[in-house]
Every structure is written in C-alpha cells, then in structure tokens.
N, C-alpha and C positions, 0 to 999 in steps of 0.2 A: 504494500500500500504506500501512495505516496500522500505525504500529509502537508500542506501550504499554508502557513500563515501571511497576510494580510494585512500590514499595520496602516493608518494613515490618517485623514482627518476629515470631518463629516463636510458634504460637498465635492471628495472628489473622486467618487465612483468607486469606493473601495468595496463596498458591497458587490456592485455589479460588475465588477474583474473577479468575486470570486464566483458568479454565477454566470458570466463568463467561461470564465476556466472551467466549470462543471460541464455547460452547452456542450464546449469543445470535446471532453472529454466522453460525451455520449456517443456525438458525432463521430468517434474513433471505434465505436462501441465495447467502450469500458462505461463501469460505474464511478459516478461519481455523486457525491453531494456537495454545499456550499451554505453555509448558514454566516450569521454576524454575530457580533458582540457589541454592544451598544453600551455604554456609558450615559454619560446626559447626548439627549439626542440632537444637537443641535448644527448646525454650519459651524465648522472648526476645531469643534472636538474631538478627542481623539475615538477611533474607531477601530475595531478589528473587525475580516471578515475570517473565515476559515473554509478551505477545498480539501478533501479527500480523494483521492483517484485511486480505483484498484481494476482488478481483472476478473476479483472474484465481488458479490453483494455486499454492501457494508454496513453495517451492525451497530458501530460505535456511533453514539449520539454525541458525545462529550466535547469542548474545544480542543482545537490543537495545541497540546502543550509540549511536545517533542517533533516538531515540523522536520522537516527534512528541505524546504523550501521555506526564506523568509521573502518579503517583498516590503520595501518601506518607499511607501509614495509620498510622506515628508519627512524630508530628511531634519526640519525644527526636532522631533523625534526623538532621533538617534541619544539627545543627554537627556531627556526627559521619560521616559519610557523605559524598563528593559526590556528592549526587542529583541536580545538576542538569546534568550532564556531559553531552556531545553534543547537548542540548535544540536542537531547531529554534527559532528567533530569533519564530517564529510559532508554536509549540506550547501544547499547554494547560498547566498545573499545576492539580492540585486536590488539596488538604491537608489531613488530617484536624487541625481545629485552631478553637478559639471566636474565637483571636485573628490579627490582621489580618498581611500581609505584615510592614510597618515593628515593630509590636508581637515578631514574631518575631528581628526583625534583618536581616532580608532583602530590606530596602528598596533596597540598591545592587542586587540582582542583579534582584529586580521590574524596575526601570528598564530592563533591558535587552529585556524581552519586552514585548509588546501586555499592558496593562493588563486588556484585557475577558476575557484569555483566563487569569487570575490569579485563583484564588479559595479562599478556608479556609469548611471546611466543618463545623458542629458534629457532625463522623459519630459519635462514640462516646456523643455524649448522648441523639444518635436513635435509634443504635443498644440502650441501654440502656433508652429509654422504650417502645421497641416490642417490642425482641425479648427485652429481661430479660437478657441478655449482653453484655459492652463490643467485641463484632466490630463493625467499623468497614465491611469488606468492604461487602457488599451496599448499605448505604447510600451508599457511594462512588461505584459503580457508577449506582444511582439520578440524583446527582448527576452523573456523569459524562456519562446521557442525556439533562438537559436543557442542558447546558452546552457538550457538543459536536458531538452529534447522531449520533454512529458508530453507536450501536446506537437500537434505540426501547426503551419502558419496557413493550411489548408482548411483546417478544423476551426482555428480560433476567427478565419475570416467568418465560416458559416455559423459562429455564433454572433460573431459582431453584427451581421447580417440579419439575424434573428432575433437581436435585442434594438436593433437603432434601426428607422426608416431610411429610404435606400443612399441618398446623398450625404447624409451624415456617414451610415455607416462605410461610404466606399472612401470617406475620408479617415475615418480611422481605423479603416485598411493601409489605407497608404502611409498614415502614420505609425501603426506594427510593424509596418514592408520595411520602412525606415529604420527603425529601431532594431528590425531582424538583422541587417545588414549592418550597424553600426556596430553592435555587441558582434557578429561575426570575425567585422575586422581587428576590433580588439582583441578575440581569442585568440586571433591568429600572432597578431603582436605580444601577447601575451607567451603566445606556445614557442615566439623565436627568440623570446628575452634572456638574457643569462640569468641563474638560478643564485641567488644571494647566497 
C-alpha cells in the first residue's frame, strides 16, 4: 500500500489533489481512497488531506501517520507544523518551494532521507503561468508523477479532466505537463551530481 500525506492551507486545493490522486489511481484500476483532516475550516488554515493506493481493497479508515509520500503545498509550513513525522526513512518529499532543502533550513533532516527522493518544486509559479491562479495542487501532483511513478501523467490528466470543466482542466494539464518535465530534469541532474 502506498500511503500520501497532504499538508497545506485551506484554499489551495489540498483536498482535491488528494481526491485527485484517488481518481487517478482508479483510473489505473487500483484502489484507492482520499479523505481530509480539517482543523478550523477556514481560507488559510492549515489543512491535511490523506490518499491510500493499493492493488488489493483497503480497510484502514484511520489518517496517514506513517506516509510513504509527503507533499507540502506551503512551504510557510515546513517551521510550523511537523510534517515530517512518521516519514518512511525511504519516502519521497516534494515541496512546493523555488528554494532548495538547506536554503529552507532543513538540511539536518534532508540528511536523514535518500537525497534523490528530496525535491522543491517551483508549483505556485507554474501554477500561476498556466492556470492564472497560485493553486499549487495539480502541478504537484504533475511533479509527483515523474518523481515517483504511483500514478502516470495519463491517469492524473483523466482525473483532472473529471474534476474541473474542460478549459480549466486542459490548463492544468499543461501545468502537471510542466511540472512533469521540470522534476524530470532535475532527477536527471540530480542522478549526474557527484555524491557528497
């Protein structure tokens, strides 16, 4: 089973990336579910949602508190929050964010995870140059399909497609297209860097 947590703040589609990722994950035809966690419910508060994906029916009602995918769509977050709490020792992190792990401060805990599996993402500038609104969501997810491979960028189109009417959603297609291709290049620069 793969378990996704969701961090981020109320208004920017953190729910609907993880019911999103769920769509996707149908459309593959695995199971999946997607529920939230709410706090005060308001525009700016902080928000969790949680996705499960498996191959077999899933059972477990409870949130994710040993994710194997983290995703933080504000990076204000990262000293406010511990997001990075039950993190598998091999999971991903993908952070919506222009500037690097160390740049953020979060260089001791980088250390503790696989490097290649560590990466900030420009999502709210892509977000803003494609779809004209600073949701972070959907690019995230983009980025989240070349970087860990749970879903394809096949699947997560024909959920976007199925949650958002057609002009919105073929723009933020093109802004996951985007984001697929940005996190690409970076693993790649990643994969030819010398190893510290």
């Amino acid at each position: 089973m793969i378990q996704v947590r969701i961090h981020g703040r109320g208004g920017q589609g953190v729910v609907t990336a993880a019911e999103m990722l769920s769509v996707a994950a149908f459309e593959e035809g695995r199971y999946a579910q997607a529920f939230p966690s709410f706090g005060s419910e308001r525009t700016g508060a902080p928000v969790v949602a949680f996705c499960r994906i498996d191959d077999r029916e899933i059972r477990t009602r409870e949130p994710v508190v040993d994710p194997d995918v983290l995703i933080v769509q504000d990076v204000t977050l990262v000293h406010q929050v511990d997001l990075f709490a039950g993190l598998h020792a091999d999971g991903y992190i993908l952070i919506n964010s222009t500037r690097s792990f160390d740049e953020l401060g979060l260089g001791e805990l980088a250390a503790r995870f696989r490097h290649e599996r560590l990466l900030t993402v420009p999502a709210t500038e892509l977000a803003l140059r494609c779809i004209g609104v600073p949701i972070p969501n959907t690019v995230l997810l983009g980025g989240l399909c070349a970087f860990s491979g749970i879903i394809s960028m096949d699947a997560l189109a024909a959920a976007v497609r199925a949650r958002f009417p057609a002009a919105q959603a073929e723009a933020n297609i093109t802004a996951a297209t985007e984001a697929h291709a940005w996190v690409t290049a970076e693993m790649q620069e990643l994969a030819h860097a010398p190893a510290d």
